[in-house]
C-alpha positions in Angstrom: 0.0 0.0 0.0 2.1 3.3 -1.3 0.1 5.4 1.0 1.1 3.5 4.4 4.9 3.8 3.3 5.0 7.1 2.2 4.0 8.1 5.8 6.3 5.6 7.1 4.5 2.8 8.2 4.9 -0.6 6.2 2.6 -2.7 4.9 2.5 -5.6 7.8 1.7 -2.7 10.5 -0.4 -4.5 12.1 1.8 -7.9 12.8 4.4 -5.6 14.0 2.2 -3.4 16.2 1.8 -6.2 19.4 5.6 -6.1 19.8 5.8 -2.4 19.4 3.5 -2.1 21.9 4.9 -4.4 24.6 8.7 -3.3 24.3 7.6 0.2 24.7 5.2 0.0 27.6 6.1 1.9 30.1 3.1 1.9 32.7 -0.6 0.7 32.3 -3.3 1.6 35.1 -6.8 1.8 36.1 -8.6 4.9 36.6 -12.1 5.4 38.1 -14.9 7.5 37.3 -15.3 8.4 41.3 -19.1 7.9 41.0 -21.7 5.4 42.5 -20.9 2.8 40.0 -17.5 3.4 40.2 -16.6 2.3 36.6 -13.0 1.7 35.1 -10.9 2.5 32.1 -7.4 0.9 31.7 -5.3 3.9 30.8 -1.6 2.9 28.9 1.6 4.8 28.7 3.8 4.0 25.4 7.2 6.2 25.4 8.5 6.4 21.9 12.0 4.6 21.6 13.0 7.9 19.2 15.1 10.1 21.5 13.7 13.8 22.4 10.0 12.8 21.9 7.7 15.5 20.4 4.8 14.9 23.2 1.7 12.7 23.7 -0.5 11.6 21.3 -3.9 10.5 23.4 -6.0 8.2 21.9 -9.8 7.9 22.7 -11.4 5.4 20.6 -15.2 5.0 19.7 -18.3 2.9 21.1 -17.9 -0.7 21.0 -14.0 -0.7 19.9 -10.8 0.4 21.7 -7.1 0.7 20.9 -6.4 -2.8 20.3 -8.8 -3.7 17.9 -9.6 -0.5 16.0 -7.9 -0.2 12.6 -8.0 3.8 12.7 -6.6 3.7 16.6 -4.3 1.0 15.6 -2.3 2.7 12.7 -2.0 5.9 14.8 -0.5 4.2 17.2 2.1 2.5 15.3 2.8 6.3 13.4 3.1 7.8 16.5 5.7 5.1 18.2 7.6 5.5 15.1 7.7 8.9 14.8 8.8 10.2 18.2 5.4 10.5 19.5 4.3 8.6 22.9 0.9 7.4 23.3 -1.4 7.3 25.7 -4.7 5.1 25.4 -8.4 5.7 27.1 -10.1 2.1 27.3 -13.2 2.3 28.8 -15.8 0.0 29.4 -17.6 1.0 26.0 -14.9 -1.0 24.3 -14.8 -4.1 26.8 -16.4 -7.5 25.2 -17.9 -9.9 27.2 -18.9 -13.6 26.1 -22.8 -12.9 26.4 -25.0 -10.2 27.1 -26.4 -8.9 30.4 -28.7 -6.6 31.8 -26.3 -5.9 34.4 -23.3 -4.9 32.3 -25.9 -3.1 30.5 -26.9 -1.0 33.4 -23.9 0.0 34.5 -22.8 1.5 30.9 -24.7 5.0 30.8 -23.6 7.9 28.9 -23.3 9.7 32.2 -21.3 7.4 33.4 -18.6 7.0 30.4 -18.0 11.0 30.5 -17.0 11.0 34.1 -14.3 8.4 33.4 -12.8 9.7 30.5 -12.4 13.0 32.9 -11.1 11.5 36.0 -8.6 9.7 32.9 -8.2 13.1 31.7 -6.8 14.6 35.4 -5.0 11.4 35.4 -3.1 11.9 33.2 -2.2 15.9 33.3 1.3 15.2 35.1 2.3 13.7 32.3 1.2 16.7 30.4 2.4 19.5 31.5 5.3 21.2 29.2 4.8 18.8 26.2 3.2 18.9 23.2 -0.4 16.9 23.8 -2.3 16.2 21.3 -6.0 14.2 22.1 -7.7 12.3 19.5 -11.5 11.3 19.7 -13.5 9.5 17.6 -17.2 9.2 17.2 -18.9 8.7 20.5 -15.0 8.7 21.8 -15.0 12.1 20.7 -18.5 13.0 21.4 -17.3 11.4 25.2 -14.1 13.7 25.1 -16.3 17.0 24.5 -18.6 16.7 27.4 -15.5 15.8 30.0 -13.5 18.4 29.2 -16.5 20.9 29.4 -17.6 19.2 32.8 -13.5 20.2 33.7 -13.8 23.9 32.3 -17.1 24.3 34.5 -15.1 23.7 37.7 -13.1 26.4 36.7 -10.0 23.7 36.0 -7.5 23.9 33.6 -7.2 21.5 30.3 -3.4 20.8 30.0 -3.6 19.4 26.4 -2.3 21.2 23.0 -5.1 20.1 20.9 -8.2 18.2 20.7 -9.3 16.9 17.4 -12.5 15.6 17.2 -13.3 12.8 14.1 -16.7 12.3 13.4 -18.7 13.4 16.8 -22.1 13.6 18.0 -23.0 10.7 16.1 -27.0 11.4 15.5 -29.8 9.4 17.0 -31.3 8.4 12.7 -27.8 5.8 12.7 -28.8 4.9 16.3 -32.0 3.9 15.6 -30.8 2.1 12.5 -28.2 0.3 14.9 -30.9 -0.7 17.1 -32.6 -2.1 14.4 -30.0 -4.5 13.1 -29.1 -5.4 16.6 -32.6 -6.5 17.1 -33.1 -8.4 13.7 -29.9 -10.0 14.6 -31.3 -11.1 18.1 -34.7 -12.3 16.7 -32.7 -13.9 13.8 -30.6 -16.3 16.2 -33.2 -16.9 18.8 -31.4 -14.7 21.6 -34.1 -12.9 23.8 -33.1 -9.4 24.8 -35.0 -8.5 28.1 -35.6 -4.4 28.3 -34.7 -4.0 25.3 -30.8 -4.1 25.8 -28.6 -4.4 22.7 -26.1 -6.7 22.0 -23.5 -5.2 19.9 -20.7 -7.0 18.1 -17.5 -5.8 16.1 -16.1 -7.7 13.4 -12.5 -6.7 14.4 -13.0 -8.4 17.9 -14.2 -11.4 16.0 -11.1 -11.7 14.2 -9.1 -10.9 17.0 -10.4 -13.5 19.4 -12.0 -15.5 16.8 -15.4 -16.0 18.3 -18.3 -13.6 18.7 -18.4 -11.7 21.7 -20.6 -8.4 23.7 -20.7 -5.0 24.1 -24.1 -4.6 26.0 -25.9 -1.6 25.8 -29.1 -0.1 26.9 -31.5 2.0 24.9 -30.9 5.2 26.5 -27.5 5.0 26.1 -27.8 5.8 23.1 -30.7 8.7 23.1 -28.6 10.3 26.2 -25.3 10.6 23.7 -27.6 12.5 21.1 -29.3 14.4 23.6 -26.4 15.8 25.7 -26.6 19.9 25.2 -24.4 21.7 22.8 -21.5 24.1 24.2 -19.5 26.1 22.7 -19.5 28.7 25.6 -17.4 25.7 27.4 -15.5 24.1 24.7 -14.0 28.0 23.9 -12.9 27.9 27.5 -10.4 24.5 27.0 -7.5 27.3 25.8 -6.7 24.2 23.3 -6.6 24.4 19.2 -9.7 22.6 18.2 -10.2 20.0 14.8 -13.2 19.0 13.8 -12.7 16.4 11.0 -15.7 14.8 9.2 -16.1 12.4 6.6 -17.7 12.9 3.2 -19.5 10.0 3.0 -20.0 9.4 6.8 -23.8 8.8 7.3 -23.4 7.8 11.0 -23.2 11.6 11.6 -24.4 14.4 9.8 -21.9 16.6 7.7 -24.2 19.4 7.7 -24.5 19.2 11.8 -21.0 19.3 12.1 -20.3 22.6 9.9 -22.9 24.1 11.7 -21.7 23.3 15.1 -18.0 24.2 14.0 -19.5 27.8 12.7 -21.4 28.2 16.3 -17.9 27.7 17.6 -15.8 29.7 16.0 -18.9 32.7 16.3 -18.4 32.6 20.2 -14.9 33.6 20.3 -13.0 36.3 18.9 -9.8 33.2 18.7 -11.3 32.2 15.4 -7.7 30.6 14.5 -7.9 28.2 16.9 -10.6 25.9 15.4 -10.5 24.0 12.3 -13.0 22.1 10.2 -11.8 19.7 7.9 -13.6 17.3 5.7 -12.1 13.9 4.4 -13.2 13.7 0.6 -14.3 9.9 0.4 -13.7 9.2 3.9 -16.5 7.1 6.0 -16.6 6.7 9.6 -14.2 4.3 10.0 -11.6 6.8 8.1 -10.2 3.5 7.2 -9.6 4.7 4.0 -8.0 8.5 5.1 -4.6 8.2 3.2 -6.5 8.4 -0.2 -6.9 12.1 1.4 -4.3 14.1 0.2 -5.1 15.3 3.7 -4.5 12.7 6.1 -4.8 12.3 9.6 -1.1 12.3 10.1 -0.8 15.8 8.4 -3.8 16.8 10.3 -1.4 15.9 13.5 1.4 17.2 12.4 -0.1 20.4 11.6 -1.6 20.5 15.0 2.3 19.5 16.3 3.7 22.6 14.4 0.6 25.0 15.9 1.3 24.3 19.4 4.6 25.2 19.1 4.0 29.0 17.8 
């Protein structure tokens, strides 16, 4: 593929990612959200063998993945490691599988729930922010996740100690989560599996091929209408003193384009820092972005632009 090696990373990436990975581990933890429920994400600290690292490159992947299976996630890791970047990874429990579905892992996954633990991983983290470079990447709900915890900081007056935030493909809308239901459902009736209170069983293909059996995210319902629901606000999201990258896909129809220009214009209207947001659209790109280095405008010049603005 001339458009992994021209950015440096070869064609077997992902055979060669594992071993990356484990020789340049440097600490892996788990943070909690501090609530009731008490929930858990495994935060991971990579250090770039390359001497005189250019900062952190914070990953937070999207619902029903994480950093180990997701192809997007996956290749930005290996970039980064490469190419004197560390990496941090958010896994929450949006992205852990189990071998069947339950009610009660369902109930304990809320939308309320995920925010707060992707903040408390977000203060977790700040020591190993300050005077670097920090750039934090969010896709989909992972973004959509990112957006609301980092407004929840700003509200208590806290400071965001991050670079950049660029946000691919957030506030995925409720039309592709009622579709989503759907298939879940016709899936469940198809083989037989009875889904008391309407929970939804939700599968990825790249943890099938990674564990090579079928396995479980479970969700409820309002999970998904509390994501699409959660108030807009750019009064808060001016206040993270971060450059800001919304980047959407042409042919994404999990989110809406037009939403996400419309957002971005709110954004930039609230502040007289216009130069610090960015709205970028992917020509051909899905929401995956599996296919992002047909862009002449990839997501690793999309970082590296964001690397070269934090330093003016």
């Amino acid at each position: 593929m001339k458009q992994f090696k021209q950015l440096g990373v070869p064609d077997n990436y992902s055979e060669l990612l594992p071993g990356l990975k484990q020789k340049n581990l440097k600490w892996e933890t788990v943070c909690y959200s501090g609530t009731k429920i008490n929930s858990s994400a495994t935060i991971s600290y990579y250090a770039t063998p390359s001497p005189n690292p250019f900062g952190n490159i914070i990953l937070s992947p999207g619902m029903c993945t994480n950093t180990n299976i997701d192809p997007l996630m996956k290749t930005l890791t290996y970039w980064a490691l490469s190419h004197r970047h560390n990496v941090i990874t958010f896994n929450t429990f949006l992205g852990e599988f189990h071998e069947t579905p339950t009610v009660e892992n369902a109930r304990k996954i809320t939308y309320k729930e995920f925010v707060k633990v992707l903040e408390s991983c977000v203060k977790f983290i700040e020591p190993y922010s300050i005077n670097q470079q920090n750039i934090l990447i969010g896709h989909s709900a992972g973004a959509t996740g990112i957006i609301d915890a980092l407004n929840s900081i700003v509200k208590k007056n806290q400071k965001v100690n991050l670079t950049s935030v660029m946000l691919f493909a957030p506030w995925p809308g409720s039309k592709w989560f009622n579709s989503l239901k759907q298939i879940v459902h016709a899936r469940c009736e198809s083989s037989n599996t009875k889904t008391p209170y309407g929970i939804l069983p939700v599968t990825n293909i790249f943890d099938i091929h990674e564990c090579g059996h079928t396995r479980y995210v479970t969700l409820m319902p309002k999970f998904l209408s509390d994501i699409t629901s959660t108030p807009f606000r750019p009064d808060l999201m001016t206040k993270w003193g971060t450059y800001i990258t919304i980047v959407a896909g042409e042919k994404d129809r999990k989110t809406s384009l037009e939403l996400l220009q419309e957002r971005f214009n709110e954004l930039q209207n609230t502040t007289k820092n216009r130069n610090r947001f960015k709205f970028i659209v992917l020509p051909n790109a899905k929401h995956s972005f599996l296919d992002v280095y047909e862009n002449n405008r990839s997501v690793i010049s999309l970082i590296q632009s964001q690397r070269r603005r934090g330093q003016k």
